[in-house]
C-alpha positions in Angstrom: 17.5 -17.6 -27.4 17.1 -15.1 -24.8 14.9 -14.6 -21.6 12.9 -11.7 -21.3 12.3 -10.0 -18.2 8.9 -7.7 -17.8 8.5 -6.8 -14.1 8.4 -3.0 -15.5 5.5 -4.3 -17.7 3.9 -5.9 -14.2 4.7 -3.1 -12.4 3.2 -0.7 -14.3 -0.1 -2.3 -14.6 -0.4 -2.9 -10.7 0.6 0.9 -10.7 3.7 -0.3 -8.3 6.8 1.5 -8.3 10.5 -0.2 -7.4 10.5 1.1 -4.1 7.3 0.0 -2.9 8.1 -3.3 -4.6 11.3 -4.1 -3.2 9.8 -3.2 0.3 6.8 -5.6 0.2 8.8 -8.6 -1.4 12.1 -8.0 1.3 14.4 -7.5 -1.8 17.0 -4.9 -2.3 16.7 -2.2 -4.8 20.5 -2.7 -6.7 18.6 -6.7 -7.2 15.7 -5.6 -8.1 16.3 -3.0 -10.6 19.1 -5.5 -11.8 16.2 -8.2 -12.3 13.9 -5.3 -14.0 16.8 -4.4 -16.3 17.1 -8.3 -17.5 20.7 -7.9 -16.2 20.0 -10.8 -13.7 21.7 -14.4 -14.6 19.2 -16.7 -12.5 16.2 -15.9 -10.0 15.4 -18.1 -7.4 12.1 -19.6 -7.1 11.1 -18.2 -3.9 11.4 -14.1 -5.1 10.0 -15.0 -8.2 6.7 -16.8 -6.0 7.2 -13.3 -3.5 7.0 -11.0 -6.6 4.2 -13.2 -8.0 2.5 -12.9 -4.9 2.5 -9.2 -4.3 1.9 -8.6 -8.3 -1.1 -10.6 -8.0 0.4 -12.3 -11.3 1.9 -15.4 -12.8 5.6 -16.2 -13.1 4.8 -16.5 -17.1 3.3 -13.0 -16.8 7.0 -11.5 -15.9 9.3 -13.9 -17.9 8.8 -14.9 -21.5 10.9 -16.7 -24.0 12.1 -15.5 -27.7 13.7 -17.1 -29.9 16.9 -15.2 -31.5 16.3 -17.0 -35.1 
């Protein structure tokens, strides 16, 4: 089973680059782009709410669950 990250997805479709992102939601770029590459073990709740927020989107809308089987 694996997690799937698509803030690039999310990003795209608000038009929103990394920079501009990471500026709006107070987050680095190195933890950002580590969250957009799906490299990222855990997220807290409150950036996911903060990306959410300035995304204009739902927490299901930028993580999404397949099964490996």
């Amino acid at each position: 089973m694996a997690i799937i990250v698509n803030l690039d997805v999310m990003m795209a479709k608000r038009k929103m680059s990394l920079n501009e992102l990471s500026e709006k939601v107070d987050l680095t770029l190195s933890n950002l782009s580590i969250l957009k590459t799906g490299k990222a073990k855990a997220i807290r709740f409150s950036t996911l709410e903060a990306i959410c927020k300035v995304l204009e989107c739902q927490p299901g809308d930028i993580l999404e669950f397949k099964n490996d089987e």
